[in-house]
Each structure stands twice: as structure tokens, then as C-alpha cells.
N, C-alpha and C positions, 0 to 999 in steps of 0.2 A: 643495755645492748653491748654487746664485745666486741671491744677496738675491730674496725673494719679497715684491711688494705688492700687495694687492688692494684695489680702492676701489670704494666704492659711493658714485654721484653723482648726488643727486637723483635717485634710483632710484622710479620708483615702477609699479604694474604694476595695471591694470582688465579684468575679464574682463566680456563683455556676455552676459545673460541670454536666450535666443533667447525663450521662453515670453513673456515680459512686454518683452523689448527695450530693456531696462532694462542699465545698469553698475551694477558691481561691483566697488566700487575696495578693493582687497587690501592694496596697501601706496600707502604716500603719502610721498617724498620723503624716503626714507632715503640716510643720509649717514652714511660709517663708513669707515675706512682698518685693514688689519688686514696682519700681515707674519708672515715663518717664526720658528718656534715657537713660537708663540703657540696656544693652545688655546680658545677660542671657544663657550662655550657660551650656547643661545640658547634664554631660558625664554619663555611667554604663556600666555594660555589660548587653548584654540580657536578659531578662526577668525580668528588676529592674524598669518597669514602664512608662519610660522615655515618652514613646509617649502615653501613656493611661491618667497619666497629662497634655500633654499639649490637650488631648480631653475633660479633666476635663473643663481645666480653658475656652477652646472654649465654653464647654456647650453641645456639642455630647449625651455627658453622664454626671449624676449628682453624685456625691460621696455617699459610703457606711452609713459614718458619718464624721461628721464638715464640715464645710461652705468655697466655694469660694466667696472672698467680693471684688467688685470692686468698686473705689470708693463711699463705703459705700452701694454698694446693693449686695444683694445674685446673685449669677449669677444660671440661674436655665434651661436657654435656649443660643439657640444662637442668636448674636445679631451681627449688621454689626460694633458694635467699637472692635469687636476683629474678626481679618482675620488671616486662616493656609493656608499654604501653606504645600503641602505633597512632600513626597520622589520622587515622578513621579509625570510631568507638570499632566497630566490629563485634556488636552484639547479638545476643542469637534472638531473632524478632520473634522466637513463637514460649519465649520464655520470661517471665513479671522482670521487671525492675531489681526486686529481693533476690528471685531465683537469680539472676547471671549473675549477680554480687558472690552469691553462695556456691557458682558452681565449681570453683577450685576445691576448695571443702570438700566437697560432696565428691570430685572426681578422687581426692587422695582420702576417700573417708574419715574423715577428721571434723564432717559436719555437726556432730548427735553434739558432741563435746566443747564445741564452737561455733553453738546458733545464734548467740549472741553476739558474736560480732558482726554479723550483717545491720541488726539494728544500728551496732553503733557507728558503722562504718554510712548508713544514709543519713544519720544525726550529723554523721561530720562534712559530709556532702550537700545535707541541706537538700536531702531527697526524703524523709520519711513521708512526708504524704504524696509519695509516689509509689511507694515499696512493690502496691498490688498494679499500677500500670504496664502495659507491653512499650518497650521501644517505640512504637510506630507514632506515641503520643508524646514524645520527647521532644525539645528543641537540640540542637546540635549543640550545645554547651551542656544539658544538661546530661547527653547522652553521654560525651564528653567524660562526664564526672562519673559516669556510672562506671565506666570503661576501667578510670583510672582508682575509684573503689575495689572493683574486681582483681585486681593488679595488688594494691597495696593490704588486703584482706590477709594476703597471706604474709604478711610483716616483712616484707624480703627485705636484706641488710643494701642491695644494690638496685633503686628501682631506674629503668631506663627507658628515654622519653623520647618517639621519634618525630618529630614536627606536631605534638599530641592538638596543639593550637591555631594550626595552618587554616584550618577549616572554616576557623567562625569570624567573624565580623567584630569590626576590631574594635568596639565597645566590650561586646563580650569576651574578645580576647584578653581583655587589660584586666576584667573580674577575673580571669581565671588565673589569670598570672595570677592575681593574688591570694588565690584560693589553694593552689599548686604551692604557694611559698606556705602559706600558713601550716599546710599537710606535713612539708620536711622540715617545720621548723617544730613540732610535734612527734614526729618520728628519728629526728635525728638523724637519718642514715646517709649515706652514699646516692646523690641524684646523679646521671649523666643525662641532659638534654641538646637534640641536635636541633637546630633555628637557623633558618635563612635569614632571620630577623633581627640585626645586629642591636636595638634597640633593646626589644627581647632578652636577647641575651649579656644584657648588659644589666638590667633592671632584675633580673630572678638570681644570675650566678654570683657564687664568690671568685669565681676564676674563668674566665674566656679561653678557650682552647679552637687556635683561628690554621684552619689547616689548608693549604695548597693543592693541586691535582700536578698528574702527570708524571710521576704517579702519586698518589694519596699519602701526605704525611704532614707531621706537625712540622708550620710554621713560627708560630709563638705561643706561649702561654700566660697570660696575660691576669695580674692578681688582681678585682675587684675592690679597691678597700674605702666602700661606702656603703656609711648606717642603711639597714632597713625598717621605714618604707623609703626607696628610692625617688630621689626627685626628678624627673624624666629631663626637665630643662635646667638643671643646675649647670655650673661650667664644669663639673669634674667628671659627671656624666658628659658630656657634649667631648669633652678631652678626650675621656675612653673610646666615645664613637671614632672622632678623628683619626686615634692610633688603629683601631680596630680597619676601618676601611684602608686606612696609606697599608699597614700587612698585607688587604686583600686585594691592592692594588686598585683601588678606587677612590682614593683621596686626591687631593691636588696637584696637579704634575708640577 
């Protein structure tokens, strides 16, 4: 894979209110340089941006003012080296398990030549004897996984995670962390994940990026530098929580 850099410059992005005519400035001059294998995770409280960023760097939507730069281009659309995965699988229910794995393929025809990575992509998911099932027969982690196959199928250099784990039950959430870790540490690439879950994002990332509202921007970045697999009750874990919440203003007064 080839060096990956992503930069955020002077990024900032306002959306205007039609009702009152009024802006709404979401993020305010964010500035941040992030590269492959790096894991990224991105705490706040609501309404600090978190998932409008990671629509930014997708391409969804293009910023207010300053430039997203991917290795040295503007990012101004979306492109298949940067894949999101959202909060809910968001699968198409009248299509197998295989099929939605398959359908970016098949949408950019690149399937006939690349049938085989669907098999490999349920081998790595730990779905092949589901391949011929419809969604409806899924648990929500598994669907989960299919979601985040279909994403990662197409090798993108940037993949971006929006609360992908918000959903399940926090047994299953702890397997998938680990399942999500196993995946970028296989791929190597560029992760960016947003988490309300300071725990979460303590345990998956190499780097905590803990952001403020009013308007939306980076208040610290925050280096990770503990071996994986992470020990949830260790004290250097427990240290990161404590810094992590006094930033977000819920630590000890």
C-alpha cells in the first residue's frame, strides 16, 4: 500500500438555517494531519461535528473554507479509497449476505475479475456459512460485520467509522472491537472512528482526537501508547480515561 496522508486545513464547514436565515457553524478551522495505520478515534459530546467530519473527509459534503488533502489532492467528491461505514448496517434486505458484500463490484463492474474477494472477505468476517442468507436472519453484530465487509471490499486507503458499534450490546460490542482491530491491523490503512464511548476509543485507537462544540473543533489530540491487546483496567488505561473526560469537561472539579 502507498504512504497514505490525509490533512485537514483550516477546514471548517457552516450550514444555514432556512427557517430563521441564520448560519451554523459546525466546525471552525480544524487542522490535523493523519497517515496509514494509524487508528483515529474521535470523542465530543453532541453537536461538536464529529460525524459531519468524518462526511467531510468521505467527500458527502465539501467544507465552508480550507481544503481536505489526500495524498496531495483536494478531496472534493467521493472516491472508492475512502469507505464509511455508519451507525446502522444499512443493508439491502432483498439481497443474500454474498450479494451486498458484492455490490460495490458489481456497481463499478470490477465484479467478473474480483469474485473472489467476497469469499474472502466472509472468511475474514467469520460469515461464510451465511454467504446465501438474507439480512432479516442476521443478529445486529453480525449484520454489523457484513456492513463493514461491504466497505472494506473495495481496499479503500481511508476507511471511516461512524458510531459503527453504538447499536449492540456491550458483550458484542467488546468482540467487535476486536474484530474491527484485527481487520486494520491486516489492512494497514488509515481508520478514522467517531465514539461517544471514551472507553472505546481508548481501547481501538492509536490516537484520541477529543473535540469541543460551539462551534465544532479540535480540542486535544491525544497519543495512545499502549501495546495491543489493550487492558481495559490497567492504570495507564484508567490515566487516558481521566485526561480524556477532564478535556471534555467531566472529570473532577
Amino acid at each position: 500500500m502507498a504512504a497514505i496522508e490525509l490533512k485537514l486545513d483550516h477546514v471548517s464547514k457552516s450550514f444555514a438555517k432556512k427557517e430563521s436565515k441564520s448560519v451554523i457553524n459546525v466546525l471552525q478551522d480544524i487542522n490535523a494531519s493523519f497517515h496509514e495505520n494509524e487508528f483515529i478515534s474521535i470523542v465530543g459530546t453532541s453537536g461538536c461535528g464529529k460525524s459531519t467530519l468524518l462526511r467531510l473527509v468521505a467527500g458527502f459534503i465539501n467544507p465552508t473554507e480550507g481544503k481536505i488533502i489526500m495524498n496531495g489532492e483536494e478531496v472534493t467528491k467521493t472516491e472508492p479509497n475512502r469507505g464509511m461505514v455508519f451507525q446502522k448496517p444499512t443493508l439491502f434486505p432483498w439481497l443474500t449476505v454474498g450479494q451486498n458484500i458484492a455490490f460495490s463490484l458489481k456497481a463499478q463492474g470490477i465484479y467478473k475479475e474480483n469474485a473472489e474477494r467476497v469469499d474472502e472477505m466472509l472468511e475474514l468476517i467469520g460469515l461464510a456459512d451465511f454467504k446465501d442468507e438474507f439480512p432479516a436472519r442476521l443478529s445486529g453484530g453480525m449484520a454489523q460485520r457484513v456492513a463493514l465487509a461491504r466497505t472494506i471490499i473495495n481496499q479503500p486507503d481511508v476507511l471511516l467509522l461512524d458510531e459503527p458499534l453504538s447499536a449492540l450490546d456491550a458483550f458484542t460490542r467488546m468482540n467487535m472491537q476486536d474484530e474491527v482491530l484485527a481487520i486494520w491491523k491486516l489492512r494497514k490503512q488509515l481508520v478514522l472512528m467517531v465514539t461517544h464511548d471514551v472507553d472505546e476509543a481508548i481501547y481501538m485507537g492509536t490516537k484520541v482526537v477529543v473535540m469541543d462544540k460551539n462551534p465544532g473543533r479540535i480540542s486535544k489530540i491525544i497519543p495512545i501508547e499502549l501495546d495491543y491487546p489493550r487492558d481495559r483496567t490497567s492504570k495507564q488505561f484508567v490515566d487516558y480515561r481521566i485526561e480524556i473526560l477532564n478535556t471534555l469537561h467531566f472529570g473532577n472539579k
